[in-house]
C-alpha positions in Angstrom: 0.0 0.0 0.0 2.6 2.2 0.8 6.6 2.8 0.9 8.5 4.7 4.0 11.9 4.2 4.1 15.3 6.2 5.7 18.4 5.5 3.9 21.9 6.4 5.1 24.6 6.6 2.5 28.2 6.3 3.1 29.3 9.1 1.2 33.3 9.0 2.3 35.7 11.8 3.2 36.6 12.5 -0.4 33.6 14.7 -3.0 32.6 12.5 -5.6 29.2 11.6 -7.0 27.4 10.8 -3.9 25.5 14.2 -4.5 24.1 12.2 -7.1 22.8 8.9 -5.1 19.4 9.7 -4.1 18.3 10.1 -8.1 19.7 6.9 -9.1 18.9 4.9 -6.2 15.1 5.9 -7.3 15.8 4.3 -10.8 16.0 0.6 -8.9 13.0 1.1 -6.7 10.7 2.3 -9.8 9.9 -1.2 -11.1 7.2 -1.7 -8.1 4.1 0.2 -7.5 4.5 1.4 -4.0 1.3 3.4 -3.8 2.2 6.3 -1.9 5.8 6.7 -1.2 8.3 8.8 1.6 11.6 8.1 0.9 14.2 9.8 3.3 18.1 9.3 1.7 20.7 10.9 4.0 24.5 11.2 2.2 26.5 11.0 5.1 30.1 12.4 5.1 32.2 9.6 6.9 35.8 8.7 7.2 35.9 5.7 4.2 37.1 6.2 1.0 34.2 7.1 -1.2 32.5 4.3 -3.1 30.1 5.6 -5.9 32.4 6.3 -8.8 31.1 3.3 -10.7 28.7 2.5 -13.6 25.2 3.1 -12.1 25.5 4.3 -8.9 22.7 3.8 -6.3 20.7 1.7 -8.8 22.0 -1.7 -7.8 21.2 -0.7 -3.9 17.9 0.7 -4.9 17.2 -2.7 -6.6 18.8 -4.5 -3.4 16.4 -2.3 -1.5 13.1 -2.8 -3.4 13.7 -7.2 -3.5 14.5 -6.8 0.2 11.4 -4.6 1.0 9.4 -7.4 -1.3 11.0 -10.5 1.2 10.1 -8.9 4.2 6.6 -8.0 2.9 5.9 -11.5 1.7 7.4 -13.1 5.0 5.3 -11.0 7.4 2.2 -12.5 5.4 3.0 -15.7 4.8 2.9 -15.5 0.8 5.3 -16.4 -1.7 7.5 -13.6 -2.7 7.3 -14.2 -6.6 3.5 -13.7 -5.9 4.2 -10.3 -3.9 6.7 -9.1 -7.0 4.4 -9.9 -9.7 1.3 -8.5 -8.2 3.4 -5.2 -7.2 4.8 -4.3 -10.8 4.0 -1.2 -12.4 1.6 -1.2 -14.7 1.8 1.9 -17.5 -1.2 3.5 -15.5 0.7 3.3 -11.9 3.9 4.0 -14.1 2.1 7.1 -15.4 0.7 7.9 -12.1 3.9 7.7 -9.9 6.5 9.4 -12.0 4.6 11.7 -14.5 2.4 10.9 -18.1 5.7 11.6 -19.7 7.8 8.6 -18.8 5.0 5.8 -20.2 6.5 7.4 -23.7 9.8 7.0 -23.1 11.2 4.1 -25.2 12.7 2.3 -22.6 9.9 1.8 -20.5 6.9 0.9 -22.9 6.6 -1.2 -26.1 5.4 -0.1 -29.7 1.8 -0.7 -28.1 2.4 1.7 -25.5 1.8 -0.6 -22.8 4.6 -1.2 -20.0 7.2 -3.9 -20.9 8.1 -5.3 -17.4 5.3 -7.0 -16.8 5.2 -8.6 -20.6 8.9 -9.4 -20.2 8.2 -10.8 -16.5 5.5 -13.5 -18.2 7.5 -14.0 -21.0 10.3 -15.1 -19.0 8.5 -16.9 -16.5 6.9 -18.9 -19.4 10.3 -19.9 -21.6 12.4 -20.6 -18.4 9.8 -23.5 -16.9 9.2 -21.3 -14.3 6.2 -23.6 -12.6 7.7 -26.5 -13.5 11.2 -25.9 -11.9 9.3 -24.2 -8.5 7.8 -27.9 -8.0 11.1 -29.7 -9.2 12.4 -27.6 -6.3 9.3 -27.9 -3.9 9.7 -31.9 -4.8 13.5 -32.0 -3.8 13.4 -29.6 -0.6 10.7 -31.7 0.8 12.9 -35.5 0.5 15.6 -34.2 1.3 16.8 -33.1 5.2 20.1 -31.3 4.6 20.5 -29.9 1.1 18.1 -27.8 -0.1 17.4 -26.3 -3.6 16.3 -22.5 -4.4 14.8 -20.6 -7.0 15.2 -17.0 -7.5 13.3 -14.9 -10.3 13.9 -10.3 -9.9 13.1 -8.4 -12.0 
């Protein structure tokens, strides 16, 4: 229903493109529909060497952040996370909705019908990798077995 989080990053001692973080950290939480969303990212000066001068900065812990968020959320209700993930993705009209008309027409984020390709690329993926299939191969194997388990992971 709704996001609030408080980030603190580790900016370092050094200026670099920590500035920067809180904008790219929002490009990995934008492939869920949070509803309404209060996100509170701190750059902290510390005594580290900085960290961010690499490709993508802040998008690899915003992803982190949004699959964690998605675990947690699924644990506390006792559902499957794949369910939690699928049933959480944008849709172009949330898309529209939670970062402006403008970005549903941005090439990167719709296909040439205009409709959101995450979702579309989430089923097609789902469907060519045996997704169901596998999950009770796994499901099969966890449950004869005592000490090794299996796992199955599927982010977006």
């Amino acid at each position: 229903m709704a996001l609030q989080a408080q980030i603190f990053w580790e900016a370092g001692f050094e200026p670099d493109f920590s500035n920067m973080f809180p904008s790219f950290l929002m490009r990995g939480l934008r492939k869920y529909d949070w509803g309404a969303m209060d996100i509170d990212v701190r750059v902290c000066k510390t005594n580290k060497v900085p960290t961010t001068a690499f490709r993508g900065p802040g998008h690899t812990q915003g992803s982190f952040i949004a699959d964690a968020i998605v675990e947690r959320v699924a644990s506390e209700l006792g559902m499957d996370a794949d369910e939690v993930r699928e049933r959480n993705l944008h849709t172009s009209t949330s898309l529209g909705r939670f970062y402006g008309p403008d970005i549903t027409n941005e090439p990167e984020f719709v296909d040439e019908s205009g409709e959101y390709t995450l979702p579309k690329l989430w089923a097609r993926l789902k469907a060519s990798a045996k997704w169901e299939e596998r999950k009770q191969q796994v499901e099969r194997f966890n449950a004869e077995n005592i000490w090794i388990k299996q796992g199955l992971a599927m982010v977006p």
